[in-house]
C-alpha positions as CSV (number, residue, x, y, z in Angstrom):
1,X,0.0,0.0,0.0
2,X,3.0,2.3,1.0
3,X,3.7,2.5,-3.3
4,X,0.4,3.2,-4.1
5,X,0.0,6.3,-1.4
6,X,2.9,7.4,-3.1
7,X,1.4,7.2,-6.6
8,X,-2.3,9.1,-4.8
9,X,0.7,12.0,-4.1
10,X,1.7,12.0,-7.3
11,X,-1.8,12.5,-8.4
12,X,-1.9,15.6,-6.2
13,X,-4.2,14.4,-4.1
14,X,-2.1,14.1,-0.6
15,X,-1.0,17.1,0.8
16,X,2.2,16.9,2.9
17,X,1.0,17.5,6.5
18,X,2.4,17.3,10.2
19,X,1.0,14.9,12.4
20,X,-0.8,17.8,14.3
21,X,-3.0,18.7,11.6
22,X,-4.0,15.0,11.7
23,X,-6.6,15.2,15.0
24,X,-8.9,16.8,12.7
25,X,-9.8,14.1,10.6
26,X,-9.9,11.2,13.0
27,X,-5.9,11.2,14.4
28,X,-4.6,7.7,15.1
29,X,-6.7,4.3,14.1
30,X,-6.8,2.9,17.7
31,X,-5.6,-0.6,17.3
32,X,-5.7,-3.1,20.3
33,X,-8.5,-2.8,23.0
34,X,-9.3,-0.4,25.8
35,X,-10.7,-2.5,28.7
36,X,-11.7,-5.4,26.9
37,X,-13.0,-2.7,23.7
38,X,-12.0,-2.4,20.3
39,X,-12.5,1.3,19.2
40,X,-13.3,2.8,16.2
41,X,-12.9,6.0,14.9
42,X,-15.6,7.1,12.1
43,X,-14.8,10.0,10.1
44,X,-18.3,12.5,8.9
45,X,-18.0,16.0,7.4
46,X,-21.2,17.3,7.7
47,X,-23.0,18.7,11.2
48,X,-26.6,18.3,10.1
49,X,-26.2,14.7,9.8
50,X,-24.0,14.2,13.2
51,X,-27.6,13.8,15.7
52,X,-28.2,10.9,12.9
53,X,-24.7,9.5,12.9
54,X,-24.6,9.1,17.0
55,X,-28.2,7.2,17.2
56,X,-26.4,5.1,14.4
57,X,-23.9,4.8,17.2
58,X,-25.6,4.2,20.0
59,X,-27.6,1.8,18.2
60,X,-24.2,-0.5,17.1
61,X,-22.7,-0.2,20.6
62,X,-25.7,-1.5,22.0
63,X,-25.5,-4.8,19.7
64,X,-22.2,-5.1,20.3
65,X,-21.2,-4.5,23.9
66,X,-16.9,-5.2,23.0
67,X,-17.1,-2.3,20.2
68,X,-16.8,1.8,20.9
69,X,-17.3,4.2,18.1
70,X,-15.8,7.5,18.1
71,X,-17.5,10.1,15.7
72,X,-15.0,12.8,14.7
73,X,-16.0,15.3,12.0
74,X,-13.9,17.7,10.1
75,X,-15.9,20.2,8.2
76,X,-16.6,19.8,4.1
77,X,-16.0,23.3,2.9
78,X,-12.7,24.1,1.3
79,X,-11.9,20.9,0.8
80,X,-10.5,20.2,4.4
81,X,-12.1,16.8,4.8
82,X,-9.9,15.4,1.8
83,X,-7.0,16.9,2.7
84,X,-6.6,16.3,6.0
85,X,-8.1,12.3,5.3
86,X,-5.6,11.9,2.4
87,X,-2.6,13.2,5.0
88,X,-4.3,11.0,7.6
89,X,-4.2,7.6,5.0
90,X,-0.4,8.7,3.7
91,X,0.5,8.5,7.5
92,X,-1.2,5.2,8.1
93,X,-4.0,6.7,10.7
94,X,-7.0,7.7,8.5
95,X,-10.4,6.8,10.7
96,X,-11.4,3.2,10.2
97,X,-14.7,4.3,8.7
98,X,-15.4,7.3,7.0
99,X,-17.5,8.6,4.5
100,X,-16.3,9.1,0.6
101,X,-18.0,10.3,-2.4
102,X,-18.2,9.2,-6.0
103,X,-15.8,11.7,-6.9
104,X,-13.4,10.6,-4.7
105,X,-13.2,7.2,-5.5
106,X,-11.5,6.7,-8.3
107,X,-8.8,8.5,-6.9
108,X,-9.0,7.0,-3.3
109,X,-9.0,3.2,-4.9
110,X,-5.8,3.9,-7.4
111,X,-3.8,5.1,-3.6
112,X,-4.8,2.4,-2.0
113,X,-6.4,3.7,0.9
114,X,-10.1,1.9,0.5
115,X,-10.4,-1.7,2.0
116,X,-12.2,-4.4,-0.2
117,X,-15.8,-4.9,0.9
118,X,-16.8,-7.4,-2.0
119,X,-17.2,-10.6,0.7
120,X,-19.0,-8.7,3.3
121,X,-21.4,-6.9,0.8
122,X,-22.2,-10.5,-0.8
123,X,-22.6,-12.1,2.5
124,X,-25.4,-9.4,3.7
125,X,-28.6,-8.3,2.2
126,X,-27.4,-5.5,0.2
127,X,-27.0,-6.3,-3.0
128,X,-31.1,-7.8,-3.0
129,X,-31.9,-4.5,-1.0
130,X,-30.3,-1.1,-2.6
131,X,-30.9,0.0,-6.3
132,X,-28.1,-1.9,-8.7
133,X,-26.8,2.0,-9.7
134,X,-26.0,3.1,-6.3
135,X,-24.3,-0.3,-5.5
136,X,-22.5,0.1,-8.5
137,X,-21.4,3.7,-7.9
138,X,-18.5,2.0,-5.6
139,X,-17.5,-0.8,-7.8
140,X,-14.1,-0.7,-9.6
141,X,-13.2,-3.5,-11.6
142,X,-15.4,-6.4,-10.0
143,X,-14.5,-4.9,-6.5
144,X,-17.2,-3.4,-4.5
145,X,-15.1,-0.1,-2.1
146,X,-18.1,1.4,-0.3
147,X,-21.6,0.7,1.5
148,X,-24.3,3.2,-0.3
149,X,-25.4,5.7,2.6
150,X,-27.4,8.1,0.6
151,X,-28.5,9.4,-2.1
152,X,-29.2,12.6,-3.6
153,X,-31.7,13.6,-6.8
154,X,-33.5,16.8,-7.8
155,X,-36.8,18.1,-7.9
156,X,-38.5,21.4,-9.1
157,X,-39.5,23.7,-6.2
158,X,-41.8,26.4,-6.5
159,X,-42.9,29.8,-4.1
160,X,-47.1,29.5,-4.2
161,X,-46.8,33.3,-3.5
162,X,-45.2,34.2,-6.3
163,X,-47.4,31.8,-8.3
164,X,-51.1,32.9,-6.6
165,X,-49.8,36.8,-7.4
166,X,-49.2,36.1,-10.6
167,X,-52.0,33.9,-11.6
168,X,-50.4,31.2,-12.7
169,X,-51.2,27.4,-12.2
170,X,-48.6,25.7,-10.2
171,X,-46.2,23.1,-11.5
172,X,-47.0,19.4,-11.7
173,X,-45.1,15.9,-11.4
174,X,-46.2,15.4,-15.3
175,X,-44.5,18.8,-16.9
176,X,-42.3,18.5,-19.4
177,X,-39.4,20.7,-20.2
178,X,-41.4,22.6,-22.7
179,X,-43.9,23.0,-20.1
180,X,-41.4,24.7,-17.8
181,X,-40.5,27.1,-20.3
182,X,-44.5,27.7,-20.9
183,X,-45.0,28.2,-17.3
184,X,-41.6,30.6,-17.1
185,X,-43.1,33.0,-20.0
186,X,-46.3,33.0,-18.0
187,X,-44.6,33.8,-15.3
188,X,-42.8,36.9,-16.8
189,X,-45.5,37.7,-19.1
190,X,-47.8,38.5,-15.7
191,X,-45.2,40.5,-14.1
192,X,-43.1,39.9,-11.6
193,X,-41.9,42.2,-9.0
194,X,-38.3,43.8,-9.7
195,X,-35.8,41.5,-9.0
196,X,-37.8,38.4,-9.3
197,X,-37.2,36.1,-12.2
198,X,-39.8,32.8,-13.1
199,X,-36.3,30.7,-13.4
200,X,-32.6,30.8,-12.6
201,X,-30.1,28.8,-15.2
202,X,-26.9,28.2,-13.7
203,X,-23.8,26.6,-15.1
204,X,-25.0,23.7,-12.6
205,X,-23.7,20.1,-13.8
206,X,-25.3,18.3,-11.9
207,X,-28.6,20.0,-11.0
208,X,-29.1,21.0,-14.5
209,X,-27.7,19.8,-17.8
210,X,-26.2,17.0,-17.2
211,X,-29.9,15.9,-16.6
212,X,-31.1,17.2,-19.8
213,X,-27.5,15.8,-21.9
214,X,-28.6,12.4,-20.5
215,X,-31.9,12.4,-21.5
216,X,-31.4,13.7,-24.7
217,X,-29.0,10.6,-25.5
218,X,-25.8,12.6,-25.4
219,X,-22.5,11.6,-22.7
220,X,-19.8,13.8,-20.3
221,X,-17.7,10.2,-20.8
222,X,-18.0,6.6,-22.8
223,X,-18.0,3.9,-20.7
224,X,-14.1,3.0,-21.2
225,X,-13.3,6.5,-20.3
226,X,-11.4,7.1,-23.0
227,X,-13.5,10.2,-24.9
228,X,-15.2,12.8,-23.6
229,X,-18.9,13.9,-25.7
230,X,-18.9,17.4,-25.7
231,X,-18.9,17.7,-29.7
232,X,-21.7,15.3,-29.5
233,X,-24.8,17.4,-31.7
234,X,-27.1,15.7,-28.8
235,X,-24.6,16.5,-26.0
236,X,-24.8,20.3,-27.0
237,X,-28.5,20.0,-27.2
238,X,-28.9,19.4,-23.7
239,X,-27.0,22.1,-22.6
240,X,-28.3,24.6,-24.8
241,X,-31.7,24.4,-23.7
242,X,-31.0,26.5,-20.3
243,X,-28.8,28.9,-22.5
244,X,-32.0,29.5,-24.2
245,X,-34.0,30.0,-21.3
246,X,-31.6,32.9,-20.3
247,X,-31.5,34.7,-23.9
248,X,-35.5,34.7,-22.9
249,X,-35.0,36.8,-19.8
250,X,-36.6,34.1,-18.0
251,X,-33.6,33.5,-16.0
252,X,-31.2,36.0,-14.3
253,X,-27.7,36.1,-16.2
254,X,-24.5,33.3,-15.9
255,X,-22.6,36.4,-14.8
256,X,-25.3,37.2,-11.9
257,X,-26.0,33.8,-11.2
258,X,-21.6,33.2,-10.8
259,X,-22.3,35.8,-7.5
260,X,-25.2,34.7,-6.5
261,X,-26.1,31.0,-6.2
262,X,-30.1,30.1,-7.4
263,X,-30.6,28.8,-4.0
264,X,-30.2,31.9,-1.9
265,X,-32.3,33.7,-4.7
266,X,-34.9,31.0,-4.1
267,X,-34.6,31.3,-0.7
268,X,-34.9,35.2,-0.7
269,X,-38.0,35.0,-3.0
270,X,-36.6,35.9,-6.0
271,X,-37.4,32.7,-7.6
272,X,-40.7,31.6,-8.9
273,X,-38.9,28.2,-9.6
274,X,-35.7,26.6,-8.7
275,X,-33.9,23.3,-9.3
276,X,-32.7,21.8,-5.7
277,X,-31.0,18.5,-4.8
278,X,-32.5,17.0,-2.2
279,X,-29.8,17.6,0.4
280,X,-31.3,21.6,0.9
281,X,-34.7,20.3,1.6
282,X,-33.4,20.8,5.7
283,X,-32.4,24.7,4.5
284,X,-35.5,25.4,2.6
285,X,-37.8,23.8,5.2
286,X,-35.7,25.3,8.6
287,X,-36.1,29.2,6.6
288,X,-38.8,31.1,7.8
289,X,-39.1,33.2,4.8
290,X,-39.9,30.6,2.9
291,X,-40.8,27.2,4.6
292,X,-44.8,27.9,4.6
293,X,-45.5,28.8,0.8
294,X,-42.8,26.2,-1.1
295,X,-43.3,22.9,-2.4
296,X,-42.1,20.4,-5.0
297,X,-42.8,18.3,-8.0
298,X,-40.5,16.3,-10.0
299,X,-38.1,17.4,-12.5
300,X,-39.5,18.4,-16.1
301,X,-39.1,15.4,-18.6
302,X,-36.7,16.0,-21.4
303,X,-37.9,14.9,-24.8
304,X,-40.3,12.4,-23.3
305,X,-37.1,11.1,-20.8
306,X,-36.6,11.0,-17.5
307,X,-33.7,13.4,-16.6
308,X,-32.7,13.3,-13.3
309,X,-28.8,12.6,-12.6
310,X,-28.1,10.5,-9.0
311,X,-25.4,10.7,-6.7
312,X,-24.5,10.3,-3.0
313,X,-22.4,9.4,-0.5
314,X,-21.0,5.8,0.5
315,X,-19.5,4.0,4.1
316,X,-15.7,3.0,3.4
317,X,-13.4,1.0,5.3
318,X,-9.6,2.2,5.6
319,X,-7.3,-0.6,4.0
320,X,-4.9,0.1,6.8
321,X,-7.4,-0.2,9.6
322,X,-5.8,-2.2,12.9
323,X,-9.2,-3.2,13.3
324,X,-10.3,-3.9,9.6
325,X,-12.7,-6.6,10.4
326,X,-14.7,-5.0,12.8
327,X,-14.6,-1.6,10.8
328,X,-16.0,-4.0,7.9
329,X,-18.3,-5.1,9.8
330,X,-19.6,-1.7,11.5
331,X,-19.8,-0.7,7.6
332,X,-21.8,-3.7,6.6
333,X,-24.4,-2.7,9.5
334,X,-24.5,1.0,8.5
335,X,-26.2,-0.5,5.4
336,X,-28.7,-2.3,7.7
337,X,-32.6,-2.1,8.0
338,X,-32.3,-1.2,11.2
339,X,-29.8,1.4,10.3
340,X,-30.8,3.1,7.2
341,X,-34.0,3.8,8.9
342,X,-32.8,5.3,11.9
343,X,-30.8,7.7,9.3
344,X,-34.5,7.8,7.6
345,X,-36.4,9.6,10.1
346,X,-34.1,12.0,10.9
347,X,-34.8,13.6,7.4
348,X,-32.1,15.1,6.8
349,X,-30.9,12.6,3.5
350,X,-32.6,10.1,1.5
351,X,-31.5,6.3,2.9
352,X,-29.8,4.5,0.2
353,X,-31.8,1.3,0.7
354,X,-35.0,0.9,-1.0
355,X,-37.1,-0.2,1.9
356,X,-35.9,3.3,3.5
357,X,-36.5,5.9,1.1
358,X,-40.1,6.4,2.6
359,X,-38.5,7.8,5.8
360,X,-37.4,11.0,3.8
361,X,-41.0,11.9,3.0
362,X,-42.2,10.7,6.1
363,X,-40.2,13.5,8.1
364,X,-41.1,16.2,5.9
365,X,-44.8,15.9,5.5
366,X,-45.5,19.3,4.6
367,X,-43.4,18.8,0.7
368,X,-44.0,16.9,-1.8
369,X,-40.9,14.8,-1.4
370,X,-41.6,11.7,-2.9
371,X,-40.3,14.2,-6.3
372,X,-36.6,12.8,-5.3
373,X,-37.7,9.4,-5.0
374,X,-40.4,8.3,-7.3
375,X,-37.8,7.6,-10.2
376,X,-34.5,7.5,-8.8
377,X,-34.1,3.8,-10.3
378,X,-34.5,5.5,-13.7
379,X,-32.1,8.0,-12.5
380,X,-28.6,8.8,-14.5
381,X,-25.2,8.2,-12.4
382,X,-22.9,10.9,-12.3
383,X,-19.8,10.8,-14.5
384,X,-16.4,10.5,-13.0
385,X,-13.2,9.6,-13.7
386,X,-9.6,9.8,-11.8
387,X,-9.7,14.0,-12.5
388,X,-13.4,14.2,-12.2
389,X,-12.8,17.5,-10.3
390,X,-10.8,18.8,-13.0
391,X,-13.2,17.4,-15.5
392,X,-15.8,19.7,-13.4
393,X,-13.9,23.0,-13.7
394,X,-13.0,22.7,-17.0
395,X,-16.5,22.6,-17.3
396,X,-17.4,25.8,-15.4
397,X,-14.7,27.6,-16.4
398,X,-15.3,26.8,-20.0
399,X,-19.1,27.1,-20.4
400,X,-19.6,30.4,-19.0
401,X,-18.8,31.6,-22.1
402,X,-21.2,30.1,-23.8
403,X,-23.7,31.0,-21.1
404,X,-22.4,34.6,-21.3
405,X,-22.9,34.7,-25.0
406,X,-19.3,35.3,-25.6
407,X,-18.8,32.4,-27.9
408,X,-21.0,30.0,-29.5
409,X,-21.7,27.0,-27.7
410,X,-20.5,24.6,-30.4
411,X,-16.9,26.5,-30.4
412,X,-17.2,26.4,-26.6
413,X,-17.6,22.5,-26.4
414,X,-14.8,21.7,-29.2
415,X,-12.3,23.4,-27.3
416,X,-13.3,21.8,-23.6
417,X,-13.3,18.1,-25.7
418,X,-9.5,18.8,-27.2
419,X,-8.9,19.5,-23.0
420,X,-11.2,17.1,-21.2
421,X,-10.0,14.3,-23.4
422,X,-6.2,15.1,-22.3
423,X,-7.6,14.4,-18.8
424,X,-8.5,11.0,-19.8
425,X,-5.3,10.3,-21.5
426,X,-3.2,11.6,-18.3
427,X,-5.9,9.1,-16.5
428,X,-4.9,6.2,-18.8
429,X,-1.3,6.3,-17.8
C-alpha cells in the first residue's frame, strides 16, 4: 500500500501534512482494545447529519457491547475533509470508517487507501436490498469499495406566493421541459416584481444539464473513459436548452448567477422556480421566509425522458485499519434495515436502501418529497473519472462563455473536448 500512497501523491491528491494537523480528521486508528474494547474511529464531514450518525452509534454499541465508536468530524467546505483524510491515509492513521463520495473514489482506490468490501457486501442483504446504480457507484473493476449511505436527486421547487400573485397554475409531477418554459413565459409575461425572475439557469452540472444531456441521449464520458462527448450534436443539445432560457429573460444572467447561487435567490423570494437537490430540503424547510409557501414536483421530462442525474455518498473502510474486520463489519451494519431507517427519520438525507427511502417523505410531510424518490431507479449516475474534479472545472470555467454569450456554444464545447480528453489520456497512464 505504502507504493500506491505514493502514486495518490503524485496525483496531487495528498497534501504533505504534520502529524498535528491530523486530530482533525480522526488522528490515530486505535488498534488493540481499551478495557476489553475495540475502538473505532468514524470519520463524517457534515454537522446536520452528526444527531443521525450518534443514534447510528448508540444503536451498534448496544448490539455489540466489545465495540466503541468515536464520531470525529472535520468540516466539508474548502476541501478540508480530503485533505486532512488523504494526510491522515499517507501517515497510516486515517479513521477506520469514513465517508467518501463518488468523486473521490477513483482516486482513493488507485492510492490504496479503500479496503475491499466485496465478501461482506455479498454475504449481507445489500445487493437484493439497494438499487443496482447506487451499488455500482462504488464498484471498480469487479471490487465493490463502499456501502451506499445516501443518495441525492433533484426536484423542481416552486414559491405559491409568487405563483397565486401572478395567476399562474402551479407546477406538476407530469411537466415536461417545454412545459417549464411555458409556465416561465407565463410567469414573466404576468409580471413579476423587480428582482424576481420565473427561473434561474446556472452553469449547474449536476442539477441542470447534465440531466437534460442524459436524457437527450448525449455523454460527459463513454463507458471506457477514453472520450469525452462534448462535440456530440445531442450532448450540446442538452445544454443549450437553459442557455436559451436565459437569452428569454426568464432566468437571471450566468454572470449574476456566478455571485449569487439560485438557492439563496430562491430562498430570498426571488425565484418563482428553482432546481434543488435534495440535500437543501433541511435549508429550505428550517427558513422562515420561505418554509410555509414552497413545495415540489419532479423534474421536467426531457424529450419524453426521465432526466434526473443521481449521486451520493458511501460508508468505506480504511485498508490500513488495525481493526479492519470490525470496521468491515460496522460498515456492513450502517447498510442495515435497522440502520438506514434510523438515518431515515431524521430527514435530513434520502436512505440509500429501497425499503428506507419512505423515511425522507415521512419526516417532511408538509413537501412533496416523494419528487426525489419516485424515479431514482431511472435516475442517471454521475460521471467520473480519476480527475473528475478537473473534469468539473474545466466545465465551469469553459461554459460560462457560452452561457455569457461570448462564444458559440459549439466553439465552446470543441475546445473543452480537445482538454477534457487530455484528462483522460493523463488518467490512462
Amino acid at each position: 500500500m505504502k507504493k500506491n500512497l505514493k502514486k495518490l501523491a503524485a496525483l496531487g491528491l495528498c497534501v504533505a501534512m504534520g502529524a498535528t494537523m491530523l486530530t482533525g480528521c480522526g488522528g490515530e486508528s486505535k488498534g488493540g482494545s481499551s478495557g476489553g474494547k475495540t475502538t473505532l474511529t468514524f470519520g463524517i464531514w457534515d454537522e446536520n447529519q452528526r444527531p443521525a450518525m450518534e443514534k447510528l452509534v448508540e444503536a451498534y454499541e448496544a448490539e455489540n457491547k466489545d465495540v466503541t465508536v468515536e464520531i470525529q468530524l472535520t468540516p466539508y467546505k474548502g476541501g478540508e475533509y480530503w485533505t486532512k483524510l488523504e494526510a491522515a491515509a499517507t501517515g497510516g492513521k486515517a479513521p477506520d470508517v469514513f465517508w467518501v463520495n463518488v468523486l473521490h473514489l477513483d482516486s482513493y482506490v488507485d492510492g490504496g487507501i479503500l479496503a475491499d468490501l466485496t465478501d461482506a457486501i455479498d454475504e449481507s442483504d445489500i445487493n437484493d436490498s439497494f438499487s443496482e446504480t447506487l451499488v455500482n457507484n462504488y464498484v471498480r473493476d469487479g471490487v465493490n469499495y463502499a456501502v451506499p449511505k445516501d443518495f441525492d436527486t433533484n426536484a423542481l421547487w416552486y414559491n405559491k406566493e409568487i405563483f397565486d400573485a401572478a395567476g399562474v397554475a402551479y407546477p406538476t409531477d407530469d411537466m415536461t421541459y417545454d412545459d417549464l418554459v411555458a409556465t416561465a413565459e407565463a410567469l414573466k409575461a404576468a409580471g413579476l416584481d423587480d428582482g424576481v425572475y420565473p427561473f434561474a439557469c446556472p452553469v449547474d452540472f449536476q442539477t441542470w444539464y447534465y440531466q437534460t444531456v442524459y436524457a437527450n441521449g448525449g455523454y460527459i464520458i463513454n463507458d471506457d473513459k477514453t472520450e469525452t462527448g462534448y462535440d456530440d450534436p445531442k450532448t450540446q443539445e442538452g445544454i443549450q436548452c437553459w442557455i436559451d432560457m436565459i437569452d428569454k429573460g426568464l432566468s437571471p444572467s450566468a454572470a449574476a448567477l456566478a455571485e449569487t447561487t439560485p438557492d439563496a435567490m430562491f430562498e430570498g423570494n426571488q425565484l418563482a422556480m428553482n432546481f434543488a437537490g435534495s440535500y437543501m430540503v433541511p435549508e429550505y424547510a428550517g427558513n422562515d421566509a420561505i418554509a410555509d409557501k414552497i413545495d415540489c414536483v419532479e423534474i421536467p421530462t426531457f424529450n419524453g425522458v426521465e432526466d434526473n442525474c443521481i449521486n451520493g455518498l458511501g460508508y468505506a473502510v480504511y485498508e490500513g485499519s488495525k481493526n479492519k474486520d470490525a470496521a468491515i463489519d460496522f460498515a456492513i451494519w450502517l447498510g442495515s434495515k435497522e440502520a438506514m431507517k434510523i438515518q431515515g427519520e431524521t430527514g435530513v438525507v434520502i436512505s440509500a436502501r429501497t425499503d428506507a427511502q419512505q423515511y425522507f417523505s415521512k419526516a417532511n410531510p408538509d413537501y412533496n418529497l416523494a419528487a426525489y424518490t419516485n424515479h431514482a431507479d431511472e435516475a442517471y449516475p454521475l460521471p467520473v473519472c480519476k480527475s473528475a474534479a478537473e473534469l468539473y472545472d474545466l466545465e465551469a470555467t469553459s461554459l460560462q462563455k457560452a452561457y455569457n454569450g461570448e462564444a458559440p456554444l459549439a466553439d465552446v464545447c470543441k475546445e473543452m473536448k480537445q482538454k477534457a480528453d487530455k484528462l483522460l489520456e493523463k488518467d490512462a497512464k
